[in-house]
N, C-alpha and C positions, 0 to 999 in steps of 0.2 A: 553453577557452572556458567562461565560466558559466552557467547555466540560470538560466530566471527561472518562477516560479510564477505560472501565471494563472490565474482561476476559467475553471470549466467550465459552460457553460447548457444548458436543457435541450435545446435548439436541438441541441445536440452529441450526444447519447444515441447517435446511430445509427454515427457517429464514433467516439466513445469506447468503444461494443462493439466494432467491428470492432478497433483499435488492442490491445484489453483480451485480446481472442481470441490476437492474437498474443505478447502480452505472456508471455500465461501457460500458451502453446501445450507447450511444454518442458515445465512440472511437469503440466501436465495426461495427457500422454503417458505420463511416467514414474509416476504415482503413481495413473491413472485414477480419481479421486475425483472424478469428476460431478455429485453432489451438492453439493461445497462450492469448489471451483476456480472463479474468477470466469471462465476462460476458456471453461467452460462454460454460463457467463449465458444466455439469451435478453436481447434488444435492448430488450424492454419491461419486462425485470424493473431492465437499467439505469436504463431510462425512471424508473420507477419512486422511486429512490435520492433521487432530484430533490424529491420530496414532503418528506423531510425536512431540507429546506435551512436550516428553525432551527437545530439541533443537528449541522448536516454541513457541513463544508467539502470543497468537491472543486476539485483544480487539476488543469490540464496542466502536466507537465513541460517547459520550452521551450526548444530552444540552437537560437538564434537566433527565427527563424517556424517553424521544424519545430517540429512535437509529437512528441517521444521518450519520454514515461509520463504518469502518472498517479499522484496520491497524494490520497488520501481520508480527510480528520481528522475522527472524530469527537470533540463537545464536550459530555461526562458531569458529574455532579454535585460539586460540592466544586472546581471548576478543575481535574478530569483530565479529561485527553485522551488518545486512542488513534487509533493512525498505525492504520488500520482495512484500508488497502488500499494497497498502493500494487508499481508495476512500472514498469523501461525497458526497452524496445522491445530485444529480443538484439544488433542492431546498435549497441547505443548502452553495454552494456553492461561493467563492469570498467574505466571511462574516470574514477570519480570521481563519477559525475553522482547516484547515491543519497546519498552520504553530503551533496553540497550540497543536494540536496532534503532530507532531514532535518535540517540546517541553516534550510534557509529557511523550514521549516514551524515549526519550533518558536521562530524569529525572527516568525516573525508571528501567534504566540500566547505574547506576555510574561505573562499572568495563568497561565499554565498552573502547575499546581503541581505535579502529576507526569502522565508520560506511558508509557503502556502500548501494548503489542502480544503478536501471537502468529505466531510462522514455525514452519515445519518443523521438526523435530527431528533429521530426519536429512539437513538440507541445511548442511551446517558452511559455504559462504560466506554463505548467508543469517544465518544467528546470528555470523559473525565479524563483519560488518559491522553488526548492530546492539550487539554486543558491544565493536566498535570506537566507538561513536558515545555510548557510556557507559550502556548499556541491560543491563541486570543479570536476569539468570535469575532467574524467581520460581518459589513450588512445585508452583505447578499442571504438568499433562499431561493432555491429552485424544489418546485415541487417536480415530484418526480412519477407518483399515483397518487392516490387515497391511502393516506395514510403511512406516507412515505417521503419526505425532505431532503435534501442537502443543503448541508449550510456549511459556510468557506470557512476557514479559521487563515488565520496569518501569524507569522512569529519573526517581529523583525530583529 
């Protein structure tokens, strides 16, 4: 079945934390990074996100009426864009549904000229699958803990 991407309003905040909590419940656990793990958000700093709705795109992830994630584009200067956030639901997950969502976001951003992100460095399905989707390792690394990286990818 395929997913369909729909905006998210602010209406949604309290929704999309709880959803968000679970989404990222697993790397939160394993990597305890508090500080920068959206599963550790507060509700209002969601709230929040919503302010800059110029420069932000934020969907639900959809199959069918369910909401199974969330992905969050931001829109930077020169026509790049960065996949800034995005998670499905652990039941939903290794079924296909990220790479259509990668898909569909960057289908409903044709002006884009290149498009950025940054995942764990030590999570190899998360970097196969953007490595899968044509998203190429740039030179940055930010260390983040012990035991914990990000490294940027680019796809232009």
């Amino acid at each position: 079945m395929n997913i369909e991407l729909q905006r998210v309003s602010v209406d949604e905040a309290p929704e999309l934390h709880r959803l968000q909590v679970q989404g990222f419940a697993a790397l939160l656990a394993k990597y305890q990074d508090f500080d920068t793990n959206p599963g550790a958000e507060t509700v209002e700093r969601v709230r929040e996100r919503f302010e800059y709705s110029d420069w932000v795109d934020q969907y639900w992830i959809q199959l069918g009426t369910e909401k199974i994630g969330y992905i969050r584009i931001q829109r930077k200067e020169n026509n790049v864009y960065r996949l800034s956030q995005m998670f499905i639901l652990p039941a939903f997950q290794g079924q296909g549904y990220a790479q259509q969502t990668i898909r569909q976001a960057e289908e409903k951003h044709p002006q884009a000229r290149t498009w950025e992100l940054d995942t764990i460095k030590q999570e190899p399905k998360l970097r196969h699958l953007y490595e899968k989707m044509g998203y190429r390792l740039a030179s940055s690394e930010h260390c983040i803990r012990d035991g914990m990286d990000l490294v940027d990818y680019v796809k232009p």
